[in-house]
C-alpha positions in Angstrom: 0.0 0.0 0.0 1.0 3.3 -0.6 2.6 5.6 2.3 -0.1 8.4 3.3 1.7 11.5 2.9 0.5 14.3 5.7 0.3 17.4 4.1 0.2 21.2 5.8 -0.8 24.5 4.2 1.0 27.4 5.3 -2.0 29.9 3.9 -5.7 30.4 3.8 -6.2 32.4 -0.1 -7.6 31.5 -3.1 -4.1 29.0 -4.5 -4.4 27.6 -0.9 -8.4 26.2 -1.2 -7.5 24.8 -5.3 -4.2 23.0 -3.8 -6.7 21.1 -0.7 -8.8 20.7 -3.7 -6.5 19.0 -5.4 -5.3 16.7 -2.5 -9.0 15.4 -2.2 -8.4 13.8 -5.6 -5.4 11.8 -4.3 -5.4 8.5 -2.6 -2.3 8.9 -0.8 -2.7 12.5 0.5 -4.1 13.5 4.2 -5.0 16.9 4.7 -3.6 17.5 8.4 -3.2 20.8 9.1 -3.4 24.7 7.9 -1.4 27.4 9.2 -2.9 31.2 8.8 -1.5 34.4 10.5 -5.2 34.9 12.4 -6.5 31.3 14.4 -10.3 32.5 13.2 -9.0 32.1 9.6 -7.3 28.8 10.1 -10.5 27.4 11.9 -12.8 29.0 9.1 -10.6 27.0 6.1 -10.1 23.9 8.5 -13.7 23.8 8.5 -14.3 23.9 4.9 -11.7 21.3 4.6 -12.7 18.9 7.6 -8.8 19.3 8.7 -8.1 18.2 12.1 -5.5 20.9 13.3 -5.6 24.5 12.4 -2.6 26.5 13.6 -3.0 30.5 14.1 0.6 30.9 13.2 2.8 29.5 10.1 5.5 28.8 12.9 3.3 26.7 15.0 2.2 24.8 11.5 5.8 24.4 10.8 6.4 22.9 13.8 3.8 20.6 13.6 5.1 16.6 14.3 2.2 15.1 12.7 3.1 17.2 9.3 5.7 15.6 6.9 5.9 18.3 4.3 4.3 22.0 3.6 2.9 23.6 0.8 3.3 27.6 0.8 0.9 29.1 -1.1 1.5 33.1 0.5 2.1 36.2 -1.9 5.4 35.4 -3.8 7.3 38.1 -1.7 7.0 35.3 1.2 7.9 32.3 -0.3 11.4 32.5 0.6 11.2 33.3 4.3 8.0 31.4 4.8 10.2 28.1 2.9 13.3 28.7 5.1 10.9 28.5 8.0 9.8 25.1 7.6 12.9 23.8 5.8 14.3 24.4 9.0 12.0 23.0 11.2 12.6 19.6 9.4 9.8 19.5 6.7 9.6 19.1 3.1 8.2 22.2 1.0 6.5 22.6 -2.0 6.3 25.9 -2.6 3.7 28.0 -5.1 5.2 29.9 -7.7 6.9 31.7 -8.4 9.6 30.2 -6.4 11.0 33.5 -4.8 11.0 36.7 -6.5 14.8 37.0 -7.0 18.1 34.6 -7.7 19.7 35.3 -4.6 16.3 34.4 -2.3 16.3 31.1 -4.4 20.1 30.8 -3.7 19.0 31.3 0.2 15.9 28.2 0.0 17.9 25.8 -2.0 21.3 26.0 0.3 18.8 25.7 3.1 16.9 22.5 1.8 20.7 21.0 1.0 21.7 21.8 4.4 18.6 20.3 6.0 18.8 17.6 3.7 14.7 18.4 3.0 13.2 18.3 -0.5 12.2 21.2 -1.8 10.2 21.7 -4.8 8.5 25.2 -7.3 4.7 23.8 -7.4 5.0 24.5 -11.5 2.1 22.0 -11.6 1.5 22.2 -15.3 4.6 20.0 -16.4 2.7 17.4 -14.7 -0.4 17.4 -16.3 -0.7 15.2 -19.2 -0.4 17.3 -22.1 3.0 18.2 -21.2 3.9 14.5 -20.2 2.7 13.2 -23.4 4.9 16.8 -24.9 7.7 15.5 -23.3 7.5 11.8 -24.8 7.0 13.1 -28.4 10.0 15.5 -27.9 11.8 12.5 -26.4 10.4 10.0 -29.6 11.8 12.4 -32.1 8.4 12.9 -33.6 9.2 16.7 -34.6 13.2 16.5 -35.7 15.4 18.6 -33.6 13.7 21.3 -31.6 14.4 24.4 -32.8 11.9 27.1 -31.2 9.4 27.7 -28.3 6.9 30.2 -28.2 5.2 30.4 -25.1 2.4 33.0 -24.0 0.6 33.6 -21.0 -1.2 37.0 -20.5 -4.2 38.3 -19.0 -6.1 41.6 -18.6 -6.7 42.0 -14.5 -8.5 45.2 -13.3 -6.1 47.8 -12.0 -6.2 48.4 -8.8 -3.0 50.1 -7.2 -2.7 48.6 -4.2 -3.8 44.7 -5.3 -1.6 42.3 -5.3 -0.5 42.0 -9.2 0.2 45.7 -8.9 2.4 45.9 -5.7 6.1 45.5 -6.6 6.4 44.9 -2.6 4.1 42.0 -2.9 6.3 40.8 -6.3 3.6 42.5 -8.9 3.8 42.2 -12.5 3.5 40.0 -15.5 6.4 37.8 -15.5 6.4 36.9 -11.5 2.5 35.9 -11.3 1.9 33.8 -14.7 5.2 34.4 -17.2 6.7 32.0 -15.5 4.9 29.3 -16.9 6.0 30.3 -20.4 9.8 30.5 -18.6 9.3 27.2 -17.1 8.0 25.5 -20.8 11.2 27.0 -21.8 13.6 25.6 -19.4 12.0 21.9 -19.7 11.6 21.9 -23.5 15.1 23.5 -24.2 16.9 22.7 -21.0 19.1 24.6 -18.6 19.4 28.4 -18.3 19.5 30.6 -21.8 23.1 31.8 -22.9 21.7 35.3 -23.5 18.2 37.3 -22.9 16.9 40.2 -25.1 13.4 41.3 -23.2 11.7 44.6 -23.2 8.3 45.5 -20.7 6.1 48.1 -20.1 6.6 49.4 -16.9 3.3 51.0 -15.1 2.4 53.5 -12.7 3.2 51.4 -9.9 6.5 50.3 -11.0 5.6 46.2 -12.1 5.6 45.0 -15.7 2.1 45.2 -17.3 3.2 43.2 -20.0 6.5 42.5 -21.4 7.9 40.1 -23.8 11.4 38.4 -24.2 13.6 36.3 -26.3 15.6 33.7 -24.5 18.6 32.1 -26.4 19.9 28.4 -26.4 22.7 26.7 -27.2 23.3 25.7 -30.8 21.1 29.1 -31.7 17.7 27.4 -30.2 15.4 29.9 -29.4 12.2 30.9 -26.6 10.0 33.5 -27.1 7.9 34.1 -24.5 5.3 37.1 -23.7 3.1 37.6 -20.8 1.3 40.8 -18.5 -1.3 41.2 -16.5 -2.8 43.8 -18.7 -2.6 42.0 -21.7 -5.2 38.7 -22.7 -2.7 36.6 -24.9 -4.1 33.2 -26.5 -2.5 31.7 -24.0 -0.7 29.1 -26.3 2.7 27.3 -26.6 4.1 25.5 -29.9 7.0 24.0 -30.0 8.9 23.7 -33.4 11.1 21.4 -34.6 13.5 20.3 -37.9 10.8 18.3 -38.9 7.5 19.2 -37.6 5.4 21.2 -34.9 3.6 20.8 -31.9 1.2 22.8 -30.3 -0.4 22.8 -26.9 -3.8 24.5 -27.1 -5.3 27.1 -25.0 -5.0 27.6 -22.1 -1.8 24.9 -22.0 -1.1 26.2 -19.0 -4.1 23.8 -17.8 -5.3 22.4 -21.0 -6.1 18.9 -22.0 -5.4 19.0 -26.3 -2.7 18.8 -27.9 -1.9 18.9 -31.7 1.3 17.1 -33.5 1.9 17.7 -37.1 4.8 16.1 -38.5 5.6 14.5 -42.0 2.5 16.2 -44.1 0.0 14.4 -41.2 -2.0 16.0 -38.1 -2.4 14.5 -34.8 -5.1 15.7 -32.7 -4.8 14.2 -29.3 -6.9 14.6 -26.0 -5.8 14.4 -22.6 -8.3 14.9 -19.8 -7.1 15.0 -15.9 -9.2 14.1 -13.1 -9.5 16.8 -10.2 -8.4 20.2 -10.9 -5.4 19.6 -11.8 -3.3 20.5 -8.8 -3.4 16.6 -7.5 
């Protein structure tokens, strides 16, 4: 039988309520416990979620015994500290993206998870669904030739509203940090490894976050991203991946989608590739 795997969740927002949605889906999964800043909030989700412990601090979650790993799903400005803080009280993290808002906080997580000897993983849940699995095995196959090019888009027109959270560059604002980096992520996996160099231009707005911005990320061997994204913007919310000898596409919105399309050597492959749950499982 499989190992139950006890699972905390250091917040009480929106991403928080679609990940315990997601662990309902999962045979091996136990909800134990929620962490909030306010014990009223922690009861009120814990409630919702018929989870035995709710913990009025994300200290007293982290230091939970009956927890084996956390899942951080606060504003991206307190994913590192809030990952640090259970890393070091001996649990496992998976933590929302983005993963930090910098390089040198993600520097800060990762040498604490080595040092505690704790796994520590970005929740990027789409490369698990499976239309990129299936991507990944036709990439793998050589079904398209060499890859060649990505183009990646994820974009969306939010109200503005100064002091919200996609506008505040204290809370990590902007395009790229809330849903570019999917299309940075698609990137890394289909292409590997960082970029060699990064042309990128944005439009800055009145609060100082990119409203939309769009960038060119190049590979080894002249292999190519593009990616575009904003918070401003709707994009069609596609990525295609192109290769010496054919194409593949992942259709909107890939970021959760379920259809994929291969067209290689003068034929085209439609395939579908429904999920149970939300997705997040």
């Amino acid at each position: 039988m499989a190992e139950t795997i006890r699972w905390g969740i250091l917040s009480t927002g929106r991403i928080a309520n679609s990940f315990a949605e997601g662990l309902g889906a999962l045979d091996d999964a136990e909800l134990a416990a929620v962490g909030s800043r306010r014990q009223a909030t922690a009861e009120e989700f814990a409630g919702k979620w018929n989870v035995p412990r709710a913990h009025g601090s994300y200290e007293a979650l982290a230091e939970d015994p009956d927890v084996d790993v956390i899942y951080v799903a606060t504003p991206h400005s307190l994913h590192a500290a809030n990952s640090i803080l259970c890393l070091r009280a001996g649990k496992a993290v998976l933590c929302e993206k983005p993963f930090t808002i910098n390089a040198g906080q993600a520097r800060q997580v990762v040498e604490v998870a080595r040092s505690e000897g704790r796994f520590c993983m970005e929740a990027m849940w789409s490369r698990f669904l499976p239309t990129l699995t299936k991507l990944r095995e036709l990439l793998a196959a050589g079904r398209i030739g060499e890859v060649r090019m990505v183009i990646s888009d994820f974009g969306f027109r939010a109200g503005y509203d100064a002091k919200g959270r996609l506008f505040d560059p204290a809370l990590g604002g902007g395009g790229l940090l809330d849903v570019g980096v999917y299309a940075v992520s698609m990137a890394s996996m289909v292409l590997g490894g960082p970029p060699a160099e990064v042309a990128s231009l944005a439009e800055i707005g009145r609060t100082g976050v990119d409203e939309q911005a769009a960038a060119v990320l190049k590979h080894d061997s002249g292999r190519m991203a593009v990616i575009l994204t904003g918070v401003r913007t709707s994009t069609p919310q596609e990525t295609t991946v192109l290769g010496t000898e054919g194409m593949i596409r992942v259709e909107p919105a890939w970021w959760k989608g379920t259809e994929l399309t291969l067209r290689a050597g003068g034929q085209t492959e439609r395939l579908e590739l429904p999920y149970e749950g939300n997705g997040y499982n």
